[in-house]
N, C-alpha and C positions, 0 to 999 in steps of 0.2 A: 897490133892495133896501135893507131897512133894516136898521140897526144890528146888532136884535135877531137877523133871520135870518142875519146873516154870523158871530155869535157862536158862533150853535146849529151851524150847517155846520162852523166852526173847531174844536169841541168834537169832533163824529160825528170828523174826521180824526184829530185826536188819540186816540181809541180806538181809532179802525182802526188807528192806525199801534203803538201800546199790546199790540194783539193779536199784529199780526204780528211783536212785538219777543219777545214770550211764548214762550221752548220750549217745543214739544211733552213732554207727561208730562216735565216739569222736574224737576231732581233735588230729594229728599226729605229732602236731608241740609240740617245750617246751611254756612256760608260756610267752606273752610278742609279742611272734612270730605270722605269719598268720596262720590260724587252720581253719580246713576242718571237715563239720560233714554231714553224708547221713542219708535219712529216712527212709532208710532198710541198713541191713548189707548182704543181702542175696536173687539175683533177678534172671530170667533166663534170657537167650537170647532171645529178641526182647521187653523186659520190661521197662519200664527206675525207676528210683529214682531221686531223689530230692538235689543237692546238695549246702548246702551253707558254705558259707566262712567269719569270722573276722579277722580283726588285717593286714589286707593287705592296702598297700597305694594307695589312694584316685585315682581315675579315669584310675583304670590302666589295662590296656588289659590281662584277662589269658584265657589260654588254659587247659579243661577239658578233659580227657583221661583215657580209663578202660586199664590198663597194666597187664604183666602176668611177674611170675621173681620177682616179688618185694614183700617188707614189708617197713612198715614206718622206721623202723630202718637201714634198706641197701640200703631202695632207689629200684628206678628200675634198675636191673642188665640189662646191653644192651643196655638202654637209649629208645629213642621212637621206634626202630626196634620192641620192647617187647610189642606193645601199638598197640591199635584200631585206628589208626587214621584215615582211615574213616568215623568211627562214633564221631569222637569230637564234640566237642563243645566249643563254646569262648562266655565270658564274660567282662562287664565290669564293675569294681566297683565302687560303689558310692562314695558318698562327707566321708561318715562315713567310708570306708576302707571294706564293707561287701558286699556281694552279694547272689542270689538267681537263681538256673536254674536247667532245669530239663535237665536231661542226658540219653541217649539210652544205657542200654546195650548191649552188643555184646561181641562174644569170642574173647583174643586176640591172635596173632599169636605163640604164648609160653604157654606152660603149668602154673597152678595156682601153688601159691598163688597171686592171683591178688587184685590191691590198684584202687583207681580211684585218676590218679597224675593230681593235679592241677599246675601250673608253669607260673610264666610271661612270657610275648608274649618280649616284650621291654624293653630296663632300667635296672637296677639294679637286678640280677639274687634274685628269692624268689621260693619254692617250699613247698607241702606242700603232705601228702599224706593220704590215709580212705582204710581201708581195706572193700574186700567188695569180697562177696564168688558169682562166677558163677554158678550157678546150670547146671550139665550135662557138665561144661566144664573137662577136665583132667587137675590132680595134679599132680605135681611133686616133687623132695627134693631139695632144692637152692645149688647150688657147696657150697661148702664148703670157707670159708675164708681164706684166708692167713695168714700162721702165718709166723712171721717174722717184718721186715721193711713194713712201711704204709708210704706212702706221702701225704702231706698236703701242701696246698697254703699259707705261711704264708704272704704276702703284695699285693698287687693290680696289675692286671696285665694291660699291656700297648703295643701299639704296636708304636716299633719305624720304623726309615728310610722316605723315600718318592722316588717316581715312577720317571721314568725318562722322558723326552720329548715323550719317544715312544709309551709313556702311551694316550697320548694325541691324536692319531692316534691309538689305539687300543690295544694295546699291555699288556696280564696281567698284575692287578697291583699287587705290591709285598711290605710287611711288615716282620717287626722282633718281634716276639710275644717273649716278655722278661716277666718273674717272680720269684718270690725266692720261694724257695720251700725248706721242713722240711724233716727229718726223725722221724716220733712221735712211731716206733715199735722199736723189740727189734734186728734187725741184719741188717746187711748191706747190702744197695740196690745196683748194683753194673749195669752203662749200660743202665736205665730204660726205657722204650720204651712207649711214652707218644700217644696220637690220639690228633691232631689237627683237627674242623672240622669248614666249614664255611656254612650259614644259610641266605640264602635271602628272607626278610618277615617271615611269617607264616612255612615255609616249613622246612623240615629236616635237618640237616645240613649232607655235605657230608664229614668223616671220611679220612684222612689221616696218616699214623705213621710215628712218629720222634723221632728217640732215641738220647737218649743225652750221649755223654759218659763221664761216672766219674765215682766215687766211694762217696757214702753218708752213714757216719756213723749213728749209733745211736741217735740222739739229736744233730746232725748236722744238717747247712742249706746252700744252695747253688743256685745260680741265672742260670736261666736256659736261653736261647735265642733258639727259632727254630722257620724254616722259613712259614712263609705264604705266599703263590700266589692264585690270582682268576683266572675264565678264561678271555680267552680275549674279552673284549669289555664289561665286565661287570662295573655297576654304578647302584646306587642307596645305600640303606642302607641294612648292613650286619651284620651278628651277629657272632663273631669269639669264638669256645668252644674247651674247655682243657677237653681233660678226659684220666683217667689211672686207672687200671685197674678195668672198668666198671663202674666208676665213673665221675661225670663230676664235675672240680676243679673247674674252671672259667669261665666265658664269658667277653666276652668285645665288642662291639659296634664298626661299623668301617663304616664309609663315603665315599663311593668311588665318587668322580666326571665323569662328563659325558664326556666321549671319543668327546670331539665338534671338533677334524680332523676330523671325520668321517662323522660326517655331513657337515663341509663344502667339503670334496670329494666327497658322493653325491650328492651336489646341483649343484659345477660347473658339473658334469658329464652331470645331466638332462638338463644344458645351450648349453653344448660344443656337447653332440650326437645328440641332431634335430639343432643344428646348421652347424655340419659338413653334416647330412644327405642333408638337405637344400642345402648347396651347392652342391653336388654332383650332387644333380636332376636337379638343375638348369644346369650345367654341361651338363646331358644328353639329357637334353632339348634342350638346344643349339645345341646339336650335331645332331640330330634328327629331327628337325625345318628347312622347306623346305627354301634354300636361293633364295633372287629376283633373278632378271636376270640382271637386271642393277644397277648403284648405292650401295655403300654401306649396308652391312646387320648389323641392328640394334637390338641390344640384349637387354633382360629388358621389364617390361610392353609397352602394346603399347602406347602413346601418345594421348591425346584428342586433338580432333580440335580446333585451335586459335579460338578466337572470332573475329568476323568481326573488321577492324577498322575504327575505328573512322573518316571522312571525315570533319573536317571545311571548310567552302568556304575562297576561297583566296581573298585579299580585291584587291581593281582594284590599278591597277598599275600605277603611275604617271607619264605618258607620257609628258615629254618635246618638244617642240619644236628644231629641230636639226637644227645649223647654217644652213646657204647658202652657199656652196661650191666656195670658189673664187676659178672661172677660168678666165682664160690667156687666149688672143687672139692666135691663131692657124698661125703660120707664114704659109705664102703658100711655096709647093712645088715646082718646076720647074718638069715640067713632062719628060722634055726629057735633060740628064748633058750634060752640056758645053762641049766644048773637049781639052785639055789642049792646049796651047799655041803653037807652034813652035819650038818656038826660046827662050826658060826662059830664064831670065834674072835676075839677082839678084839686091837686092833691092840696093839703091842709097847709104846708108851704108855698105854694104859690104864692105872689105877687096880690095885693087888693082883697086877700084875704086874712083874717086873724085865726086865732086859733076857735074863738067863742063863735066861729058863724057854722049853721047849719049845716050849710054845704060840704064847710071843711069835717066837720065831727064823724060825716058819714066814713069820710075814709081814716080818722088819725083812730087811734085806740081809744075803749071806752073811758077807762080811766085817765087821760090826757098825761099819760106817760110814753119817752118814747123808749123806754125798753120794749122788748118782743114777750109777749105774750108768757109765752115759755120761760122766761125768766124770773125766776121766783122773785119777794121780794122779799129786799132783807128788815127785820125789824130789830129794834132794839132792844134793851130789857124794860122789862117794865117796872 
């Protein structure tokens, strides 16, 4: 054998051996980062595979998705619109940052080349991506890239402001999604028209566009602010995403509080409507309620019957003895009057009269003394 052929032979092993050192769908992340490997590169629809995952932080909720549109290198073009998500799948990873699940295929709504995108649920945005061939689904060619100006998030994004009183009663609440942003291509972005989208739980977030107007050079950077609203009466925890063209820059986490007007305006309602119906009925109950004939008509429950009362016996009473009534001897009557006189005569004092006249003698005493009759008289010694 010569030379040459032992070279060529030593070379074939060396790729064989090359091959079988190759993970299967090898993770799509760099060195360092969370990395994603399947146990097939290549399944049909209604099959599943095996997906597991290192390097990702400890207990943290992701979400498994077969996308169409993508490569590990551009990401999924579209974002989840490109992706099975009916068929997902969630996980959660252990204390060590790895995981293990098996995953449904299914076709997704976009032509291949299709990845199975794994991504955090919560927290700090991580993504990670596994090429992985549908059988029987349809391929497509990716648009093409932009040449030109690229935008890139260079600092942390934040959402400033705070909701007004009317928030509190319902009323959308409303933030300032503020960040700086690069130009890392080679011309100028002029205008750009960014998608702000917001994400309750698990669920999709819904797309809005805001364009900012400026002008961004080449290796220039510039602080961008566009506005965010929910609907109204919405609360609980939200997830707020930046993406531009087809790419998603940022996320950020956002806390809404509970609309508590609104509950206490339905609690007084459910007090205040059987309270006003209540009176009403009583109202027409009143009205409708046959009245006595006599006596006052009394409204309101009827009345129970008093209880008998109470009788204690009365103690006997202290009867006194009542005086003796002094009476008077009863002067007698004369049954039939005298008849006046004749001839009256005025008494012996009178006026025009002396004591020595006729007239007067008849009434003064005989002995023309004015003692009373009855009265002895006194004599002296003799």
């Amino acid at each position: 054998m010569s030379g040459k052929a032992r070279n060529l032979r030593l070379a074939a092993l060396v790729a064989v051996l090359a091959l079988l050192l190759v993970p299967v769908g090898g993770p799509a992340s760099a060195a360092g980062g969370p990395g994603v490997k399947l146990s097939a590169t290549q399944a049909g629809a209604g099959g599943s595979v095996t997906v597991s995952g290192t390097g990702w932080r400890p207990h943290t909720l992701l979400m498994l998705l077969v996308c169409g549109r993508a490569t590990p290198s551009r990401g999924v073009i579209g974002g989840t619109n490109s992706c099975a998500n009916g068929d997902g799948r969630a996980v959660t990873t252990g204390a060590q940052g790895v995981f293990s699940r098996k995953l449904p295929v299914a076709e997704p709504p976009v032509p291949c080349p299709c990845v199975v995108h794994v991504a955090t649920v919560t927290g700090a945005q991580a993504e990670a991506d596994a090429v992985l061939q549908v059988a029987g689904h349809p391929v497509a060619p990716l648009p093409a890239e932009r040449s030109g100006g690229r935008l890139a998030v260079l600092s942390d994004t934040r959402l400033t402001g705070s909701s007004g009183p009317l928030t509190w009663f319902g009323a959308p609440p409303s933030r300032t999604l503020v960040f700086t942003v690069g130009n890392t291509g080679t011309s100028t972005i002029e205008d750009p028209v960014f998608q702000v989208g917001s994400a309750h739980g698990v669920f999709a977030p819904q797309w809005d566009d805001r364009q900012w107007h400026g002008r961004l050079a080449p290796g220039r950077k510039a602080e961008v602010r566009l506005p965010v609203e929910l609907s109204a009466g919405a609360h609980g925890d939200y997830t707020v995403s930046l993406k531009y063209d087809g790419r998603v820059l940022a996320e950020q986490p956002w806390g809404v509080g509970r609309p508590w007007g609104v509950t206490l305006f339905w609690i007084l309602l459910c007090l205040v409507v059987p309270a006003a119906l209540f009176r009403i009925g009583m109202a027409v109950v009143d009205r409708v309620r046959p009245r006595r004939s006599g006596g006052s008509h009394r409204t309101g429950p009827p009345s129970l019957p008093r209880p008998a009362a109470l009788r204690l016996p009365r103690p006997a009473a202290l009867r006194l003895p009542r005086p003796a009534a002094l009476r008077l001897p009863r002067l007698p009557r004369s049954r039939t009057p005298e008849p006046p006189p004749a001839n009256p005569t005025l008494p012996w004092f009178a006026p025009h009269s002396g004591p020595g006249d006729p007239a007067c003698r008849l009434s003064a005493p005989h002995n023309d003394s004015p003692s009373s009759p009855t009265t002895p008289t006194r004599k002296g010694p003799t």
